[in-house]
LODREN-12386 format. One record per residue (C-alpha): residue number from 1; residue in three letters; x, y, z. Coordinates in pm, whole numbers. Example, Ala and Ser with C-alpha at 12.3 -4.5 7.8 and 13.67 -1.06 7.14 Angstrom:
# LODREN-12386
{1, 'ALA', {1230, -450, 780}}
{2, 'SER', {1367, -106, 714}}
//
This chain:
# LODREN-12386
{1, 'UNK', {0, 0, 0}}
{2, 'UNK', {134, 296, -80}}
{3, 'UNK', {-64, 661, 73}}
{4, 'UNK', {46, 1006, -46}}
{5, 'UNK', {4, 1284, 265}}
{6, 'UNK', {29, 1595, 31}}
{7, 'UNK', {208, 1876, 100}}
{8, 'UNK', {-67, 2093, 138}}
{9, 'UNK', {-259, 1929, 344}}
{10, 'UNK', {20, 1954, 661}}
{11, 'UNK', {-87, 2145, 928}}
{12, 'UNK', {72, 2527, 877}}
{13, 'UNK', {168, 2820, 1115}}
{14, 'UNK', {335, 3197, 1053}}
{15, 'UNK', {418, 3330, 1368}}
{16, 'UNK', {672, 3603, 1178}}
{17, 'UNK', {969, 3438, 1258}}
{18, 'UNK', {890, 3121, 1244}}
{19, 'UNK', {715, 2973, 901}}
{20, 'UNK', {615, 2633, 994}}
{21, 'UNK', {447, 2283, 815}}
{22, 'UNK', {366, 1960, 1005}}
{23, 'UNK', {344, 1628, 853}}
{24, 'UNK', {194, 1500, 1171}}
{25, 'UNK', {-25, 1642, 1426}}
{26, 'UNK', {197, 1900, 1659}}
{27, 'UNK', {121, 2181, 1877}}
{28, 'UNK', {-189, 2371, 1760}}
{29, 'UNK', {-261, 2106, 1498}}
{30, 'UNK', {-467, 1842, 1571}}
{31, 'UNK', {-551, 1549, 1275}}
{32, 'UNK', {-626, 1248, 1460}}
{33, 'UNK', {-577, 1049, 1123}}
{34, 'UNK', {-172, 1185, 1150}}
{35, 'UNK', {-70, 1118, 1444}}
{36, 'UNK', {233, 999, 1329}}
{37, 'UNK', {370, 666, 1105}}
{38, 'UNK', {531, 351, 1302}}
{39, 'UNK', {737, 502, 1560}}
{40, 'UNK', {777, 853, 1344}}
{41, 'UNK', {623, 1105, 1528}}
{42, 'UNK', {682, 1455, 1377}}
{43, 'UNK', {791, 1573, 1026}}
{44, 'UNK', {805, 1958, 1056}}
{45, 'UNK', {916, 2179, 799}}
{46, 'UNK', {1083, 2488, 948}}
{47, 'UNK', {1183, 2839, 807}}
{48, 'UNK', {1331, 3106, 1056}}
{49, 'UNK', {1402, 3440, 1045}}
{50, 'UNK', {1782, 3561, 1095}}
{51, 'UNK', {1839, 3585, 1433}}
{52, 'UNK', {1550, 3489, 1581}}
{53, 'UNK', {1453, 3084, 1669}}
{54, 'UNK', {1352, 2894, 1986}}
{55, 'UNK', {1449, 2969, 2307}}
{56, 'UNK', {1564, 2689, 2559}}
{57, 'UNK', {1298, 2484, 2655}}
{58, 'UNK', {1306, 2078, 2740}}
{59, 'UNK', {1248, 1735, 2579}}
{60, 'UNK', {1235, 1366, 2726}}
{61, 'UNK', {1182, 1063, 2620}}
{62, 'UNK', {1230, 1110, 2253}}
{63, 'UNK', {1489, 1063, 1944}}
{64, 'UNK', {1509, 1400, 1802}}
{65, 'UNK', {1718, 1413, 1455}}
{66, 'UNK', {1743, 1783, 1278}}
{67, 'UNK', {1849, 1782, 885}}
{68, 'UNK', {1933, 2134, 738}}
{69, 'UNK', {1815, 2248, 424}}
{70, 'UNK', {1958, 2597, 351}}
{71, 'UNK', {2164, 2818, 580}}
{72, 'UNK', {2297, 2749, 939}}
{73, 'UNK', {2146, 2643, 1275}}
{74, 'UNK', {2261, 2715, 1604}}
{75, 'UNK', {2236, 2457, 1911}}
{76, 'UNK', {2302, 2466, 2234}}
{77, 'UNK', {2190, 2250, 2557}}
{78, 'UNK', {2226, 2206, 2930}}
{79, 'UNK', {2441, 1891, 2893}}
{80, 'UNK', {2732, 2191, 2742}}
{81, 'UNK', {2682, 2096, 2389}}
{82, 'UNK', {2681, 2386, 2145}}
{83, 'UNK', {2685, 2356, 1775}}
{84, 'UNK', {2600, 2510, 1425}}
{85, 'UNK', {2483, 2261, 1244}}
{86, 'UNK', {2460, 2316, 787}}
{87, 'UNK', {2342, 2140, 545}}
{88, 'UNK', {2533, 1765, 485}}
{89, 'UNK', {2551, 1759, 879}}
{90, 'UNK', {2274, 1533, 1053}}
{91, 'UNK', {2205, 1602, 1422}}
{92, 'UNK', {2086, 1390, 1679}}
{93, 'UNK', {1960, 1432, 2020}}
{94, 'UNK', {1790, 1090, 2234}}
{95, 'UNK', {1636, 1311, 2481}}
{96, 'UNK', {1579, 1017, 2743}}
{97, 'UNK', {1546, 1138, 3104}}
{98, 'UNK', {1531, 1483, 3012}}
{99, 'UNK', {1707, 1744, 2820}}
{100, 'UNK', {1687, 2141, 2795}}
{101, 'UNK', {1828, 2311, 2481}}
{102, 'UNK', {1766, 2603, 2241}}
{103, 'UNK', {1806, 2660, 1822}}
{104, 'UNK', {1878, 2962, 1650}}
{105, 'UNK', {1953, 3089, 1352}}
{106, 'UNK', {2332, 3175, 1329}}
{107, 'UNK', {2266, 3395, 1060}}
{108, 'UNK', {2197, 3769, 1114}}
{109, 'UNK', {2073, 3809, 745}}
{110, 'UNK', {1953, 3460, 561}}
{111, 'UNK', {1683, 3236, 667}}
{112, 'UNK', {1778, 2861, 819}}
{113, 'UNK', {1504, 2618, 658}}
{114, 'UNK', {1536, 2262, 780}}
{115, 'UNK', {1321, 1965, 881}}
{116, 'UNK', {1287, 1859, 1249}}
{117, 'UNK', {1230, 1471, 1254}}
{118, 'UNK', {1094, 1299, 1645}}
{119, 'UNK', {1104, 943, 1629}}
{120, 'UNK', {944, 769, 1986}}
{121, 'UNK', {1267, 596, 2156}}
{122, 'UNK', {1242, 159, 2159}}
{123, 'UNK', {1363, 282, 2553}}
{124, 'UNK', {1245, 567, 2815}}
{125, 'UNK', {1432, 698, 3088}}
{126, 'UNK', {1768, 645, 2908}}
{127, 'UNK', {2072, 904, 2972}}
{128, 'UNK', {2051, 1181, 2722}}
{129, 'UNK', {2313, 1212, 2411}}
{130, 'UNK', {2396, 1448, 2129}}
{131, 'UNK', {2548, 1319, 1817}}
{132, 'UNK', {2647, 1567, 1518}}
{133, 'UNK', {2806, 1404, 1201}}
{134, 'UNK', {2879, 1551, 833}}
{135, 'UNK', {2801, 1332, 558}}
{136, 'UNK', {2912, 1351, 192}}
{137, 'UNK', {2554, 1329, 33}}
{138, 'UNK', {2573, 1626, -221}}
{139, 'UNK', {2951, 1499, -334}}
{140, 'UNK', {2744, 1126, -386}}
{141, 'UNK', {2461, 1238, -576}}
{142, 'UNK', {2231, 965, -735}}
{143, 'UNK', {2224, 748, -409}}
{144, 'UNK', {2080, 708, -85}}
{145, 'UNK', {2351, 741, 244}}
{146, 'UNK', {2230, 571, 581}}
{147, 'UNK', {2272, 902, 772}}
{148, 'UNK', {2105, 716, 1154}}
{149, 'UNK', {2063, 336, 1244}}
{150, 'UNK', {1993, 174, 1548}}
{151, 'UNK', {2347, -43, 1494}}
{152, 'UNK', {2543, 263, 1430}}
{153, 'UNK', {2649, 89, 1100}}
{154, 'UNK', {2870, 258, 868}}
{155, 'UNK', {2924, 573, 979}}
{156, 'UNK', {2516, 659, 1028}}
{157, 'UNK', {2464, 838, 1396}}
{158, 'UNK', {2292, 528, 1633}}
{159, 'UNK', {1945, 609, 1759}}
{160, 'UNK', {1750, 421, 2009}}
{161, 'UNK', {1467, 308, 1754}}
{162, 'UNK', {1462, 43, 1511}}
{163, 'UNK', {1529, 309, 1196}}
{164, 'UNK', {1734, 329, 917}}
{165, 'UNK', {1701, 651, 765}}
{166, 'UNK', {1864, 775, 474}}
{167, 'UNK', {1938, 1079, 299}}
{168, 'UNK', {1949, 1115, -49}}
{169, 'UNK', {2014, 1444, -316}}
{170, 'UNK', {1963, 1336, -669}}
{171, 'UNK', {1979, 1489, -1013}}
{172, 'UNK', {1707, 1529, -1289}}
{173, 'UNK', {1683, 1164, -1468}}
{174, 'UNK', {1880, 981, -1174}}
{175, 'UNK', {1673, 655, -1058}}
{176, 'UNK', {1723, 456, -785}}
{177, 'UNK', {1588, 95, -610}}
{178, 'UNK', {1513, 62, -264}}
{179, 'UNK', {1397, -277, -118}}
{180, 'UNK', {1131, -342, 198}}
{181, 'UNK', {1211, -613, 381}}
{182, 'UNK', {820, -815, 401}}
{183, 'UNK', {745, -660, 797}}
{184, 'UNK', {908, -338, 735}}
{185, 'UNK', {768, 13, 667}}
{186, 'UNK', {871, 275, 474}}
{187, 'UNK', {824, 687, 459}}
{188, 'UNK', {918, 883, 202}}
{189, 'UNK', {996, 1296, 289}}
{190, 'UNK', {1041, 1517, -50}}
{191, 'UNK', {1262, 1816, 97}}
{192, 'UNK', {1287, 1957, -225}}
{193, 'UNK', {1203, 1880, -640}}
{194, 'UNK', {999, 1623, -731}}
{195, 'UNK', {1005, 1273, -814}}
{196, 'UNK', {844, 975, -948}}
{197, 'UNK', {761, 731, -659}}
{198, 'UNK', {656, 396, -853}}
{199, 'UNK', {506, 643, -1156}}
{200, 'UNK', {368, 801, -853}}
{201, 'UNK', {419, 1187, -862}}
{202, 'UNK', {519, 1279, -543}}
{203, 'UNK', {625, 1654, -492}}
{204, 'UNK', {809, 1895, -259}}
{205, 'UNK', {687, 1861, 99}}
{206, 'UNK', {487, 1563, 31}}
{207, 'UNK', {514, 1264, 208}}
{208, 'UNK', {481, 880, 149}}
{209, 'UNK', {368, 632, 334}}
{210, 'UNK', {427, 275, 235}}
{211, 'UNK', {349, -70, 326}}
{212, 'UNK', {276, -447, 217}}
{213, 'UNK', {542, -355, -80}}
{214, 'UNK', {886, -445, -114}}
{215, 'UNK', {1055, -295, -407}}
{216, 'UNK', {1031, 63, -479}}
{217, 'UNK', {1207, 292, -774}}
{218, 'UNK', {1246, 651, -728}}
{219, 'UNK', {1320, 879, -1011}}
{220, 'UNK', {1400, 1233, -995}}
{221, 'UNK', {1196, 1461, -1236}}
{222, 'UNK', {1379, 1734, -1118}}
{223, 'UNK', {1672, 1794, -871}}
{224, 'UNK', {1546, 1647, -575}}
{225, 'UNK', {1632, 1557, -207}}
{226, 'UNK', {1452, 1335, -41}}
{227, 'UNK', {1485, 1149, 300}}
{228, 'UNK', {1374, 755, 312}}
{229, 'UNK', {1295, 627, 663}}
{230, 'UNK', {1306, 218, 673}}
{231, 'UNK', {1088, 150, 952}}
{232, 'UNK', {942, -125, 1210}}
//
């Protein structure tokens, strides 16, 4: 089965500074139909002014993994991590027993647009961690890099969920195969372009849902970037 959540269906919020989408149901926006997908929680789409962002406030008991789109993003928490994360760099955060932190924009004149991903931990009440690695995906265009896994493997940051998510930037005409294994899940994030999802037409900010179907062929109609989250 394979269910398209259009982009323009996400919940949406301008607060001035802030120009935000959600996938799944967060904050003001309720849908109980998206509540989330397998243990994904929260796909928001996030555009902030220079300078401004969100002050420090707390998390617990969740995997929270930020991917930058365009410009630079400033973290800092209470465990003394601080940060600027850009795009190629995948951050992670298992909030476990409880974590405060805050995200700005490190820029005093460009916007920071990026995607904040919560997936709900396989654990509560771990310790909390912060993991920030930079991976080539623009320099390895055309394929799909395992950027967090619950092994760790290859180089992907380790997350306390059983995820394998990959990030992937791909040129018009570039194809690739992905296989399901037969009790696994898949989603399906467009960041940007659009692409061909099984002759499916799947756009930017939409989002794919897919399962009961093993082998799946994405082609790029335009210069695209999408993430692919291989679920339980």
């Amino acid at each position: 089965m394979i269910s398209l959540r259009k982009a323009q269906a996400r919940g949406h919020a301008n607060y001035g500074w802030l120009n935000t989408y959600h996938t799944f149901s967060f904050a003001n926006y309720f849908d109980p139909q998206y509540m989330g997908f397998r243990s994904l929680r929260v796909i928001n789409e996030d555009t902030v002014s220079p300078g401004k962002g969100f002050g420090t406030h707390g998390h617990r008991d969740m995997e929270i993994i930020t991917y930058v789109l365009e410009g630079a993003l400033e973290h800092k928490d209470s465990f003394g991590n601080g940060a600027v994360l850009h795009p190629g760099e995948v951050q992670h955060m298992s909030a476990g027993t409880g974590i405060m932190h805050s995200e700005y924009n490190h820029s005093k004149s460009d916007p920071v647009h990026f995607l904040q991903i919560w997936l709900l931990p396989d654990t509560k009440g771990i310790k909390p961690t912060y993991d920030q690695e930079a991976f080539d995906i623009a320099k390895n265009s055309g394929q799909l890099k395992l950027v967090a896994a619950k092994d760790g493997r290859n180089g992907a940051i380790k997350v306390n969920q059983d995820v394998d998510l990959f990030a992937g930037i791909l040129k018009k005409g570039d194809s690739i195969s992905y296989s399901l294994a037969s009790n696994r899940h898949g989603w399906i994030q467009v960041a940007r372009g659009e692409i061909n999802l099984n002759e499916l037409s799947v756009e930017v900010g939409d989002g794919v849902a897919l399962s009961d179907i093993n082998e799946i062929t994405i082609e790029a109609r335009s210069d695209a970037e999408i993430l692919l989250f291989d679920l339980a």
